[in-house]
C-alpha positions in Angstrom: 56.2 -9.7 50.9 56.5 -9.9 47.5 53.2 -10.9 46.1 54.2 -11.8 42.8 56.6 -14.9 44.0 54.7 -16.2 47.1 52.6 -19.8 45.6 50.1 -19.3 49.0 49.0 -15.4 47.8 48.8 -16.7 44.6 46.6 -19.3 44.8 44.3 -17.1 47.3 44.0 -14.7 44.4 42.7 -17.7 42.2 40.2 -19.8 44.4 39.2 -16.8 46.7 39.4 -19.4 49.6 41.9 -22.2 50.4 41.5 -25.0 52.8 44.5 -26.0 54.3 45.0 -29.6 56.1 46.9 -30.2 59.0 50.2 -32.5 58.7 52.6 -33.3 61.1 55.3 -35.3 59.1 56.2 -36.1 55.5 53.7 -38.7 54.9 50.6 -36.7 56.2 51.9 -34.2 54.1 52.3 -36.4 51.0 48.6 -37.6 51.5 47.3 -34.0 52.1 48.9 -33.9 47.9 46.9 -37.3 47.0 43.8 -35.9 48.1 43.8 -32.8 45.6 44.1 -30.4 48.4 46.4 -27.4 47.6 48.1 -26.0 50.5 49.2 -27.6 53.6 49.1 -26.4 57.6 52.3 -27.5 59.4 50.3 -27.5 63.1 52.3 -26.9 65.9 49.8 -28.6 67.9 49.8 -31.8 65.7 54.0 -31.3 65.8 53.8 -31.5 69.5 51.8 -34.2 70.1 53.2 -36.8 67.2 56.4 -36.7 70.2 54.2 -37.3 73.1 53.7 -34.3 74.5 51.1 -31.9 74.7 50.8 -28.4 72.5 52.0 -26.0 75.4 55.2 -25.2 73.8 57.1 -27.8 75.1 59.4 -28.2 71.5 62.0 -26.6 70.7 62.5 -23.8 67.5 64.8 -26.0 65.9 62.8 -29.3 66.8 59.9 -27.7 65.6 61.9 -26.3 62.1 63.4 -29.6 61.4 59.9 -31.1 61.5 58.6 -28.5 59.3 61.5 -28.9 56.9 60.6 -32.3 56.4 57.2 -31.6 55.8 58.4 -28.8 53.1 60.5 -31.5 51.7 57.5 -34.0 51.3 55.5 -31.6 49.1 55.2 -29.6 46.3 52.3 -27.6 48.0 52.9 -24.1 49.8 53.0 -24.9 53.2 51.6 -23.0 56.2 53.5 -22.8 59.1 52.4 -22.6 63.3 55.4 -20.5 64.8 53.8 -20.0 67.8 54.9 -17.2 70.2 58.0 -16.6 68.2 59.7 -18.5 70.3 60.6 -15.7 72.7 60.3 -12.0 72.1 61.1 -10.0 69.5 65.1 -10.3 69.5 64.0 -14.5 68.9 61.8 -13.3 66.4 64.2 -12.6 63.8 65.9 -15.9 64.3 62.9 -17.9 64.0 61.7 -16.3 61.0 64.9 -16.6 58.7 64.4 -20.7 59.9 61.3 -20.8 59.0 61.6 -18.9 55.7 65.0 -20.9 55.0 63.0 -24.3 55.7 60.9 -23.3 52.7 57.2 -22.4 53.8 54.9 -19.4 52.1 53.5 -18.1 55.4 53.4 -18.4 59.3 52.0 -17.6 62.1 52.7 -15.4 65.1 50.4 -15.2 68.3 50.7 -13.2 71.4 50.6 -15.5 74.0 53.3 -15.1 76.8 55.3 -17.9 76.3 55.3 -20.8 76.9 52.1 -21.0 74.7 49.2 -23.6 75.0 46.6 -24.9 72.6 44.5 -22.1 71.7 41.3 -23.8 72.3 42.8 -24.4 76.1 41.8 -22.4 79.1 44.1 -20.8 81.1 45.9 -18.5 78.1 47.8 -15.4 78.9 49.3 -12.9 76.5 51.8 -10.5 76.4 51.0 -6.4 75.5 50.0 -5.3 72.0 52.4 -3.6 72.1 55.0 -6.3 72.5 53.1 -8.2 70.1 53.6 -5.2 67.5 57.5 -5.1 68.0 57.5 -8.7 67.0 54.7 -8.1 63.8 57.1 -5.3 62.8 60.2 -7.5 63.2 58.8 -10.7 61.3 57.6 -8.8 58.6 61.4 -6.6 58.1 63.1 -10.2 58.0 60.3 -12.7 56.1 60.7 -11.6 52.6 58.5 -13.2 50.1 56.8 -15.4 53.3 53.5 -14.4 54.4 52.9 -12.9 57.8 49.7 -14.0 59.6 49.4 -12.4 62.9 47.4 -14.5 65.6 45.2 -13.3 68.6 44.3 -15.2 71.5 42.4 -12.2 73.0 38.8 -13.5 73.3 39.4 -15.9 75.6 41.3 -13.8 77.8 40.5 -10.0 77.8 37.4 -10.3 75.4 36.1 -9.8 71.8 36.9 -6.2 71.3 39.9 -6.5 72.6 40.8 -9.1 70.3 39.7 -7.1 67.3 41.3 -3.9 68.2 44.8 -6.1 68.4 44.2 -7.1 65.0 43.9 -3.9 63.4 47.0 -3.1 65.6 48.9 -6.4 64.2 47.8 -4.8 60.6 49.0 -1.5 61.1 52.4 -3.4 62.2 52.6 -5.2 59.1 50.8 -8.1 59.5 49.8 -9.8 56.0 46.8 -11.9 57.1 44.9 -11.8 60.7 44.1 -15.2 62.5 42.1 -14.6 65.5 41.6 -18.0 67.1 38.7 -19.8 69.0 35.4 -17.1 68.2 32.8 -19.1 70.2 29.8 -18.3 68.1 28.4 -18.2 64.3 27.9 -14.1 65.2 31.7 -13.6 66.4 32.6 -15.2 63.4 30.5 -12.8 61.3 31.6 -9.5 63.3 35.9 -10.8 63.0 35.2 -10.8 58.9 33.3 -6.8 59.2 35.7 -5.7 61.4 39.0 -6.9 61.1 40.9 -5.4 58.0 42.8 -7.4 55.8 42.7 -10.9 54.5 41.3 -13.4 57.3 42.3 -16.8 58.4 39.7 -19.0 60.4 40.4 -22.4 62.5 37.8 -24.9 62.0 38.9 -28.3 63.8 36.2 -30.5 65.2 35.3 -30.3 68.3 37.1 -26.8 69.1 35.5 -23.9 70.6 34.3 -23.1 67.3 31.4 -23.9 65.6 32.3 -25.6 61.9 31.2 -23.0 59.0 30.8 -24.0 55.6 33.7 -23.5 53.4 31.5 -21.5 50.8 29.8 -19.5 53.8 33.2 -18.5 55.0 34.3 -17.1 51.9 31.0 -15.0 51.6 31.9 -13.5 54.8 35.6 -12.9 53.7 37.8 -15.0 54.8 40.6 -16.2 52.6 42.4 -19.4 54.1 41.2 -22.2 56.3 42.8 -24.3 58.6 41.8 -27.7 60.1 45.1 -28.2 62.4 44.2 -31.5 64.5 41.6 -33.8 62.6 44.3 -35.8 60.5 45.9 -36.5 63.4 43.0 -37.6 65.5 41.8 -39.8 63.2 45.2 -41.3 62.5 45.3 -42.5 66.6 41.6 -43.8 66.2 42.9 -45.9 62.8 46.3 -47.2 64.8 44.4 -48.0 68.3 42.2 -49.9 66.3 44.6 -52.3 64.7 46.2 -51.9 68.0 43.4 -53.5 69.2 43.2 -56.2 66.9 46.7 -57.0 67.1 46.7 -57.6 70.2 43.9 -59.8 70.2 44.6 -62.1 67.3 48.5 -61.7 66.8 48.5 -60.1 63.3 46.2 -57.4 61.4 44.2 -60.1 59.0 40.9 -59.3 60.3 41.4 -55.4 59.3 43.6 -55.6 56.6 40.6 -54.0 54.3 41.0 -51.1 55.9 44.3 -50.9 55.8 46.6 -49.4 53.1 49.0 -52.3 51.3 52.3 -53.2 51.0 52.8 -51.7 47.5 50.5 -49.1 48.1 52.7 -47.4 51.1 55.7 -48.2 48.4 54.5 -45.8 46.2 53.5 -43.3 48.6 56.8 -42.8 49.8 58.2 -43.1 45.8 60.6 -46.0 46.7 60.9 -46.8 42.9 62.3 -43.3 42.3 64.7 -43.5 44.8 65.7 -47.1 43.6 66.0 -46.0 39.8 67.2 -42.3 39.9 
């Protein structure tokens, strides 16, 4: 990775901690923009569920890419990508990294789950060897070229802490830029993944997770460089439409809501219609 050309390590090295929001689809990802944040999180999970179905790797790579893609397209911000398992072993590895990295994102993540994959605050998770996991570090890294490599662990939830933590140092040794090791259940796992692990951290901290919410500021005393908040956009995006749902359905129009709901011109310029219509 080439440190020098990558917008996500850049702006890492200027605000020593970046929050990223999670977005599903060009217009999550265009408000992400409008609220000052500066880096997205293209959530699998979110993905997943904006078709239907639940995040236990149910999509396709190239469903998955095209979503991504449009999300790329939707912003000017670096975008962080969920590439789950890889999509297969290490021989699907290289294929889904040059997608990704074609699609336009600064960084992704790999985790070693067996695949298929499922949420990693679900029970029931299973992963594959570390050393597996380290054939498929090794191979994203050879083929991502100025894309940041985050390596993902599921191990606490299925062989334990230590565990987990010596598969992150492996995952560095392997070439892994950033470690992400999901779902620590307490404010002291937290604590001991920022002494122990090496490397630059990332921590999930969606509400209602397995993991208690942290401070952003507390989080960066501890050492962790980028934050991710993959499903809360989304949640609160199905609470907003089941209400006017709701009201709908009882009045036959969305009058007695239409405060809290964007306008007409509003969502126009959103979307820039004027700069499609005048080029």
């Amino acid at each position: 990775m080439n440190k020098q050309t990558n917008a996500l390590v850049q702006l890492i090295q200027k605000e020593g901690i970046v929050t990223a929001p999670g977005v599903y689809d060009g217009i999550s990802a265009r408000l992400g923009g409008e609220a000052g944040f500066s880096a997205l999180y293209a959530s699998g999970g979110a993905i997943a569920r904006s078709t239907g179905v639940p995040d236990i790797g149910l999509l396709t790579l190239t469903e998955v890419v095209d979503r991504v893609r449009q999300i790329v397209e939707a912003t000017s911000l670096p975008v962080i990508a969920d590439a789950d398992t890889g999509f297969g072993n290490e021989v699907n590895v290289k294929r889904t990294v040059e997608l990704f990295a074609n699609a336009g994102v600064s960084a992704f993540h790999l985790e070693d789950q067996e695949f298929p994959k499922r949420c990693g605050h679900l029970d029931g998770k299973s992963l594959v060897s570390t050393e597996e996991m380290c054939k498929k570090v090794s191979v994203a890294k050879k083929y991502a070229g100025d894309v940041m490599v985050i390596a993902r662990t599921d191990a606490i939830a299925v062989t334990g802490f230590d565990d987990a933590i010596e598969r992150a140092r492996a995952y560095v040794d392997s070439g892994a830029d950033m470690l992400f090791v999901e779902a620590p259940q307490t404010i002291e796992q937290i604590e001991e993944i920022a002494r122990q692990a090496p490397g630059p951290k990332l921590i999930n901290m969606f509400y209602s997770g397995k993991t208690p919410l942290v401070p952003t500021e507390d989080l960066k005393a501890m050492g962790y460089q980028l934050i991710i908040i993959p499903s809360d956009l989304q949640r609160a995006a199905v609470t907003a439409m089941r209400e006017v749902l709701n009201v709908i359905k009882r009045d036959g129009n969305s009058g007695a809501i239409a405060d809290g709901m964007m306008t007409f011109q509003e969502r126009e310029q959103l979307v820039k219609t004027q700069e499609f219509l005048n080029p």
